[in-house]
C-alpha positions as CSV (number, residue, x, y, z in Angstrom):
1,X,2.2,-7.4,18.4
2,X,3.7,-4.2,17.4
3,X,7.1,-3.4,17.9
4,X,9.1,-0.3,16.2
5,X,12.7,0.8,17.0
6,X,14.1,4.2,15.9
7,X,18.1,4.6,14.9
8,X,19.4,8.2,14.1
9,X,22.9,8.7,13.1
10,X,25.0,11.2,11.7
11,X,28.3,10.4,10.6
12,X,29.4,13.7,8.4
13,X,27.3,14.4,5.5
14,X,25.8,11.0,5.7
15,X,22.4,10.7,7.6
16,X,20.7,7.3,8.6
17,X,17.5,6.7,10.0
18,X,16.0,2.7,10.9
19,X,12.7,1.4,12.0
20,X,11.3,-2.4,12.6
21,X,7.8,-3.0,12.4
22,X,6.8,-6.5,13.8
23,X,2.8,-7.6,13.1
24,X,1.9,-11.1,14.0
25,X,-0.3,-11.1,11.0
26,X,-2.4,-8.1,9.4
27,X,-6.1,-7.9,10.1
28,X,-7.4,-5.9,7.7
29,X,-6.9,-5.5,3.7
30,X,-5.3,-2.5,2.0
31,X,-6.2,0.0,-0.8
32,X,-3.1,1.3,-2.3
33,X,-3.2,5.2,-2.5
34,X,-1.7,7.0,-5.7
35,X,1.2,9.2,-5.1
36,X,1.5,12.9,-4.2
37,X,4.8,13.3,-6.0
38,X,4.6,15.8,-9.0
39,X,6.1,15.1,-12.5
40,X,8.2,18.3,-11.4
41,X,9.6,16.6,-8.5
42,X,10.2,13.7,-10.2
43,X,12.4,15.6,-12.8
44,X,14.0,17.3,-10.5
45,X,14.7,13.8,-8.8
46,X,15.7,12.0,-12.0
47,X,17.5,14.8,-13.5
48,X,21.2,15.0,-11.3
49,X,22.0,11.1,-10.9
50,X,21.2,7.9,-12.7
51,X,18.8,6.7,-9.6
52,X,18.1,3.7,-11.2
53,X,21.6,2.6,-11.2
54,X,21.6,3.6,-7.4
55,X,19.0,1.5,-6.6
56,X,20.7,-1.5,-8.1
57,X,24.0,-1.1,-6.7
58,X,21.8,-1.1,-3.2
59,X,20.2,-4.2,-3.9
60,X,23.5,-6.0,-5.1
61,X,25.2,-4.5,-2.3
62,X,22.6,-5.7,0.2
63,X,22.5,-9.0,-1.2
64,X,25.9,-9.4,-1.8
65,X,26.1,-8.7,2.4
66,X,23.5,-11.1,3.4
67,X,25.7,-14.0,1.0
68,X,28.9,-13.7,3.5
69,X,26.0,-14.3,6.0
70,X,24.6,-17.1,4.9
71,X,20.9,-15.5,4.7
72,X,19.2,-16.2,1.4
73,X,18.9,-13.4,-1.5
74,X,16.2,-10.8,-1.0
75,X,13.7,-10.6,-4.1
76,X,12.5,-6.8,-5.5
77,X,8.9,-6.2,-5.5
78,X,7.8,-3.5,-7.8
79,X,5.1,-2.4,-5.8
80,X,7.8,-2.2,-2.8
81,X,9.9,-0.3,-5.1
82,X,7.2,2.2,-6.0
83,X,6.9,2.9,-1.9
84,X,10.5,3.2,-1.7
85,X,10.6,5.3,-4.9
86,X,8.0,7.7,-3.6
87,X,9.2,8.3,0.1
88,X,12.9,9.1,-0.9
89,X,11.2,11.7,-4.0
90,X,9.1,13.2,-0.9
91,X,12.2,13.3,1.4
92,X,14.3,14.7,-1.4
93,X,11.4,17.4,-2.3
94,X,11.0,19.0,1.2
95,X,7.3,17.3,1.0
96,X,7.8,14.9,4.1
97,X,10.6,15.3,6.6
98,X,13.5,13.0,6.4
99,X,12.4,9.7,8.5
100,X,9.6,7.1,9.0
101,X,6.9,9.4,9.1
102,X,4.2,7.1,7.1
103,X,6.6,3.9,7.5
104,X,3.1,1.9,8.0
105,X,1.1,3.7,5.2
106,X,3.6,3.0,2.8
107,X,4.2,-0.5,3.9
108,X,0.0,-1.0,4.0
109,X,0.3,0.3,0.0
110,X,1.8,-2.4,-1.4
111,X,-1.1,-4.4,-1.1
112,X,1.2,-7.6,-0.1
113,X,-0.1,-9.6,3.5
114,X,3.5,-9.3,5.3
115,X,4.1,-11.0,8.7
116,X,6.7,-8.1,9.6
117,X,8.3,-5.4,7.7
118,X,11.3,-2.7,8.2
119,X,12.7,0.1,7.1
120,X,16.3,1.9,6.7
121,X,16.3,5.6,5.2
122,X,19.9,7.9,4.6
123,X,20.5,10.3,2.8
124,X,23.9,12.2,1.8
125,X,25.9,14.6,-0.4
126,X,29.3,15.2,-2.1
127,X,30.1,11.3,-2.2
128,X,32.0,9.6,-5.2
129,X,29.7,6.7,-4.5
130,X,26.4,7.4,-2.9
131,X,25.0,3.9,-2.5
132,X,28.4,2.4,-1.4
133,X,28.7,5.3,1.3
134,X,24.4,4.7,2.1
135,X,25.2,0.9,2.6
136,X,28.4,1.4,4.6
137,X,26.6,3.5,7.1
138,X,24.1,0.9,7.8
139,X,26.3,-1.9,7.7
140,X,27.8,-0.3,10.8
141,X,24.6,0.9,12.5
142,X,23.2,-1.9,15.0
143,X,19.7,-1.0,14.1
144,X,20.0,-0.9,10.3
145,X,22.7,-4.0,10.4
146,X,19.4,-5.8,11.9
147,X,16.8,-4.8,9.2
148,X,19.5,-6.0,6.8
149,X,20.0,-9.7,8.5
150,X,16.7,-9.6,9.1
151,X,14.2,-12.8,8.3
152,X,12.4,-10.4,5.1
153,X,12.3,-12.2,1.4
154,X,11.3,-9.2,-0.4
155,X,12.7,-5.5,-0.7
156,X,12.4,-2.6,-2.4
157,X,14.8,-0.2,-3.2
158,X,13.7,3.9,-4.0
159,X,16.4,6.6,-4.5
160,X,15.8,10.5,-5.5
161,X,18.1,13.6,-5.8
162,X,17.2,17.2,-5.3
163,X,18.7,20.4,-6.5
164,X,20.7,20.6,-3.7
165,X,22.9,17.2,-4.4
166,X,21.6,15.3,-1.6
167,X,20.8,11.8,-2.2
168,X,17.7,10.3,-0.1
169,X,17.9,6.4,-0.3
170,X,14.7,3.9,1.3
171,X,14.9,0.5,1.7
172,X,11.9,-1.2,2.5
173,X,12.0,-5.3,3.7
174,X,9.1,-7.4,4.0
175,X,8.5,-11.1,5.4
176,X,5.6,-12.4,3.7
């Protein structure tokens, strides 16, 4: 069974983007691939905002959602992280468009046997609070609210910058 839903929203100078995948179970077993991602992007990434701290406010955030709702506490996974990490630094470079292209790939990295996975990208610019305004926006899409109830245990959280100001955020779930 595979099932994938595609949100796009644009509410000002925030832009959001969703997509579910559902697999029964996965057939086959996967050979992470090293990243494309230049130590020059990264720098240029790292160098405007503290994306580390981004990343945690997203995950406390998230978390801090699913407690009102009486879902358990999603768990980081590095290797989920390093997917995350690497999409938004590729979104944030110009090397991949803004979206899911590679949703599957980057899912199929982290090595991990998942019964379903999803994902929820935005990105935005000139906000006080980047990661508040990223997790407002999909706390009041239908299609991101539903990756973030969803029935996942593990996330990972990736967050880059570019010399323009804008601020690309993944969130990857997986159900293991």
């Amino acid at each position: 069974m595979k099932r994938t839903n595609k949100y796009h929203i644009t509410l000002g100078t925030l832009f959001l983007t969703s997509v579910i995948l559902g697999i029964s179970t996965p057939s086959q077993s996967y050979t992470a691939k090293g990243s494309h991602t230049s130590s020059r992007d990264r720098q240029i990434a790292q160098s405007t905002i503290n994306t580390a701290a981004l990343e945690d406010s997203v995950f406390q955030q998230i978390n801090s959602y699913r407690a009102t709702q009486n879902l358990p506490a999603l768990l980081r996974n590095s290797a989920i992280n390093t997917q995350a990490r690497t999409h938004s630094q590729n979104m944030a470079s110009g090397k991949v468009q803004f979206g899911h292209d590679g949703f599957v790939q980057r899912v199929q990295a982290t090595r991990l046997l998942y019964i379903s996975a999803a994902e929820n990208v935005a990105y935005n610019r000139g906000y006080q609070d980047p990661a508040k305004q990223a997790v407002e926006g999909w706390l009041k899409s239908p299609g991101h609210l539903n990756n973030i109830k969803g029935q996942y245990n593990l996330t990972g959280i990736g967050v880059a910058s570019n010399s323009k100001g804008e601020i690309y955020f993944t969130q990857i779930f997986i159900r293991v």
